[in-house]
Structure formats: C-alpha cells, structure tokens
C-alpha positions as CSV (number, residue, x, y, z in Angstrom):
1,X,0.0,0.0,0.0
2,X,1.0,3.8,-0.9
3,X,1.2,6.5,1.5
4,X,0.6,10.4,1.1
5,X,4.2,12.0,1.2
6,X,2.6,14.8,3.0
7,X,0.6,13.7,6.0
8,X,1.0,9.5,6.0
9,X,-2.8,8.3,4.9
10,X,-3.0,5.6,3.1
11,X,-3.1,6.5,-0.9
12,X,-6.3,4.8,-2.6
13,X,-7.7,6.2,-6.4
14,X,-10.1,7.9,-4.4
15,X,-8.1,10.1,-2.5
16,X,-5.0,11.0,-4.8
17,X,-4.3,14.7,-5.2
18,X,-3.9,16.1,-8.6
19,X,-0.9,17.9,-10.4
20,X,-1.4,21.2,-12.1
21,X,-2.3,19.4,-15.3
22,X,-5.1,17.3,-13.4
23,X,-3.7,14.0,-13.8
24,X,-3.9,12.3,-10.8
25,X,-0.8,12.6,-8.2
26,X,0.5,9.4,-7.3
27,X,2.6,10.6,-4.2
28,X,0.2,13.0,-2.4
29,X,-3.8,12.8,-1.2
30,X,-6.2,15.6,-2.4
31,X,-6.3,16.7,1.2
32,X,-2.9,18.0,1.0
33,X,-1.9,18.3,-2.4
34,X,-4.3,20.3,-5.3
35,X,-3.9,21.3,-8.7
36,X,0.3,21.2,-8.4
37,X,0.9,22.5,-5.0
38,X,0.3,21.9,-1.1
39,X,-3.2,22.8,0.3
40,X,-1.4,24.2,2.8
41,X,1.7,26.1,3.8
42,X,2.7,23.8,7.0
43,X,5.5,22.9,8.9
44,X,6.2,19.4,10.0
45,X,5.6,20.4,13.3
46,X,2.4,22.0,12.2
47,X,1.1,19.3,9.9
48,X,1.6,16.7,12.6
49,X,-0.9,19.3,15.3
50,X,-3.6,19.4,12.4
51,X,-3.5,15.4,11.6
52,X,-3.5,14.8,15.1
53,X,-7.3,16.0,15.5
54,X,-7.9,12.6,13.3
55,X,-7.0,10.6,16.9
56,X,-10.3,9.2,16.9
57,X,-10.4,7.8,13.6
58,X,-7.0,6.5,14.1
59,X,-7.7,5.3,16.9
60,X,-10.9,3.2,15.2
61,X,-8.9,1.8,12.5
62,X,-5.9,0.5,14.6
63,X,-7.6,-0.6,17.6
64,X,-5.5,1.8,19.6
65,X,-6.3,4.0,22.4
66,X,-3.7,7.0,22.1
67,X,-4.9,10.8,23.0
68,X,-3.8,13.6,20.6
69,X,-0.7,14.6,22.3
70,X,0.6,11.0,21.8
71,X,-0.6,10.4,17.8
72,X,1.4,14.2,17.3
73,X,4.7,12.7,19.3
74,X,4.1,9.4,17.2
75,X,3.3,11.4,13.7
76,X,6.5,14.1,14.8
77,X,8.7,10.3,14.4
78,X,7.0,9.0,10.7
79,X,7.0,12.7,9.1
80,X,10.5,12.3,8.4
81,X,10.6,9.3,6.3
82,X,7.7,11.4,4.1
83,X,9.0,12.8,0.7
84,X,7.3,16.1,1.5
85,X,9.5,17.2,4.7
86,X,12.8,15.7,2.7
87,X,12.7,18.5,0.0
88,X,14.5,22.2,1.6
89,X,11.8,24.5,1.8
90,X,12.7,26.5,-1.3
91,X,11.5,23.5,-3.4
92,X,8.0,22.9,-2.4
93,X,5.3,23.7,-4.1
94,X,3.2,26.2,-2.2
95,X,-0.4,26.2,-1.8
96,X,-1.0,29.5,-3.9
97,X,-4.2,28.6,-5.6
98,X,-5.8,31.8,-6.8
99,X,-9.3,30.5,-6.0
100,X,-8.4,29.8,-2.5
101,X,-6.8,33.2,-2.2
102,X,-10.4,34.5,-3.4
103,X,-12.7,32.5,-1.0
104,X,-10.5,33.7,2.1
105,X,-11.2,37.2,0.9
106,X,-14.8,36.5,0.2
107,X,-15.4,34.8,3.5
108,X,-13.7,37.6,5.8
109,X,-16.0,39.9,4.1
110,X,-19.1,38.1,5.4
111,X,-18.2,39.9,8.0
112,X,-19.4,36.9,10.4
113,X,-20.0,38.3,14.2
114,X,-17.5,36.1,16.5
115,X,-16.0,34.5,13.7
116,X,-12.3,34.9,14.1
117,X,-10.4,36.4,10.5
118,X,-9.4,33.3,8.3
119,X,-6.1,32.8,7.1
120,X,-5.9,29.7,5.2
121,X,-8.5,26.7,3.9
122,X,-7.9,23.2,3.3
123,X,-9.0,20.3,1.3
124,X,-11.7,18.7,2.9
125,X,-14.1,15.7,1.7
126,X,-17.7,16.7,0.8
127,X,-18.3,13.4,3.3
128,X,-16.5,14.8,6.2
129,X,-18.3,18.3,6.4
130,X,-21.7,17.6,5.1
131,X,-24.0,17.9,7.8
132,X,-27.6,18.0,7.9
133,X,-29.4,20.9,9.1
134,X,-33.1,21.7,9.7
135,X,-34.9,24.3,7.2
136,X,-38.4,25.5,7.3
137,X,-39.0,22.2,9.3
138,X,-37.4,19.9,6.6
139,X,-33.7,18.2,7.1
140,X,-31.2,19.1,4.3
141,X,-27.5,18.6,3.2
142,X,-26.3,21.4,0.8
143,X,-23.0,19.4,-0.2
144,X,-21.8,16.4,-2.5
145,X,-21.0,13.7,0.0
146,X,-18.1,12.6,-3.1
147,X,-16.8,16.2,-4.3
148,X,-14.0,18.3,-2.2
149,X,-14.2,21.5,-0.6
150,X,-11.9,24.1,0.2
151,X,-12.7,24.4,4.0
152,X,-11.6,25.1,7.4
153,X,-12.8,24.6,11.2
154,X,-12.5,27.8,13.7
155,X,-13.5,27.9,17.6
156,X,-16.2,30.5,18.7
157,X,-15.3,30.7,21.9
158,X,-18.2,29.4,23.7
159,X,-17.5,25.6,22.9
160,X,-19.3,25.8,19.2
161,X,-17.1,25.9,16.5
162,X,-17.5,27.7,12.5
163,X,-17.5,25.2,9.8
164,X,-16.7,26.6,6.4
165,X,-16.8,24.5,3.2
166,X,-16.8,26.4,-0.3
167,X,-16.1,25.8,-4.0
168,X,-16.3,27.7,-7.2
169,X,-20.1,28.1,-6.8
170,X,-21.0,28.1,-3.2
171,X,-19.4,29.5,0.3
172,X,-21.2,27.6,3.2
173,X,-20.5,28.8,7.0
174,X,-22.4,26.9,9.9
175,X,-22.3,26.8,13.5
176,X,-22.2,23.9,15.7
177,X,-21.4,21.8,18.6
178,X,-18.6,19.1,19.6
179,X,-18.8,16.8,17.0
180,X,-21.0,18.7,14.7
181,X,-24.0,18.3,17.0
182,X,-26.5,21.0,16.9
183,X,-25.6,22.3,13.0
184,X,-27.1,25.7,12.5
185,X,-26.8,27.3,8.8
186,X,-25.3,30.7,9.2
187,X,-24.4,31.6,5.5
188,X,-24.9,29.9,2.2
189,X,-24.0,32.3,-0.5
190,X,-24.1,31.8,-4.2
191,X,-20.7,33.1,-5.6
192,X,-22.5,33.2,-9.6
C-alpha cells in the first residue's frame, strides 16, 4: 500500500491529489496536495498538530487508544521518512491557488460576528463536512457527500465551532457543537 508523502494516509484512487495538469498525483492525497501545489503552507511540526485531531479515527482503524498529544509525538517520528519534509523549503510547491486566495477574501467579508479572521482553507471531503441541518422544518444537506471543498474549522469561543466548506459556486459557513451536533446554517451564498 501507498502513502501520502505529505501527511501518511493511506493512498487509494479515491483520495489522490492532482498535479497542475489534473492527472492524478500518485505521491500526495487531495487533502494535502491540489492542482500542483500543497493545500497548505505547514511545517512538520504544524502538519503533525492538524493530523492529530484525526485521533479518533486512528484510533478506530488500529484498535488503539492513544490521546492527541501522543498520535502528534508518534506522527512528529514518521513525518520524516515522508518525501514532503525531505525537499528544503525553497522546493516545495506552495499552496497559492488563486481561488483559494479568493474564497479567504470572500469569506472575511461576510463579516461573520465572533467569527475569528481566516487565514488559510484546506482540502476537505464533501463526506467529512456535510451535515444536515433543519430548514423550514425539513432536514437538508447542501453538499456532494463525493466532491472536495476548500474548508476550514474555527473555535467560537463558547464551545461551538465555525464550519466553512466552499467551491467555485457556493461559500457555506455553519455553526455547531462538539462533534458537529447542533448544526445551524449561518451563510450559504451563491458566488455566480
């Protein structure tokens, strides 16, 4: 089995990234690696503190109990042997994608009370953030459970957190709970 040079999860043909002439990357998942560059601008030490809030999956899929200070020590060890944090700094390709550079400018001017400014998005799985949500008295998911987003997770303050998830058409914000419970809709604008 293949691994993603970048963050370590295992590389199946539904996860590989893409290279800036959209073939399919054979080195680096979509979650890190998009249209010829990095999702996002990390450092190892950085990289291993945002895989590490995968614990509990981990945790599921090995049968293993360890909290998220101990998968960061044991992800700090593996990160090494990655291709990604072999090449000097000067030769990897940067997460510059113009669109992304767009949607962080679009979101920040939402002008979302309590939502902290947003620096950066990530690639995120239409299956991982789509969460149902309760309009007019009907349950509804606005997102493709198969596409990818560009997305990112911010704390409130008062234990909820800001989901955002956006492409080319749509910018989604919601609210919620610990583990997405409690999903309220805050903005879902149409970028046509």
């Amino acid at each position: 089995m293949k691994f993603c040079q970048s963050c370590g999860m295992p590389l199946t043909d539904d996860v590989l990234g893409t290279n800036a002439d959209g073939s399919k990357s054979e080195e680096y998942c979509i979650y890190c690696y998009k249209d010829g560059a990095f999702t996002g601008d990390f450092t190892m030490e950085e990289m291993a503190d945002f895989c590490a809030q995968f614990v509990d999956e981990f945790n599921k899929n090995t049968g293993q109990s360890l909290t998220r200070e101990e998968y960061k020590q044991q992800l700090l060890k593996y990160f090494p042997n990655l291709k990604r944090w072999q090449l000097p700094a000067d030769e990897l390709p940067h997460a510059t994608s113009p669109l992304k550079e767009q949607l962080i400018e679009e979101i920040n001017a939402l002008g979302i009370k309590d939502m902290p400014i947003i620096t950066n998005l990530f690639v995120l799985q239409g299956s991982f953030v789509n969460m149902s949500y309760t309009v007019n008295g009907n349950t509804v998911k606005f997102l493709d459970d198969s596409a990818s987003y560009w997305g990112t997770q911010v704390e409130k303050g008062d234990g909820r957190c800001f989901g955002i998830a956006c492409d080319e058409h749509y910018i989604l914000v919601s609210e919620y709970g610990k583990d997405g419970a409690d999903a309220k809709l805050v903005v879902l604008k149409n970028r046509d």
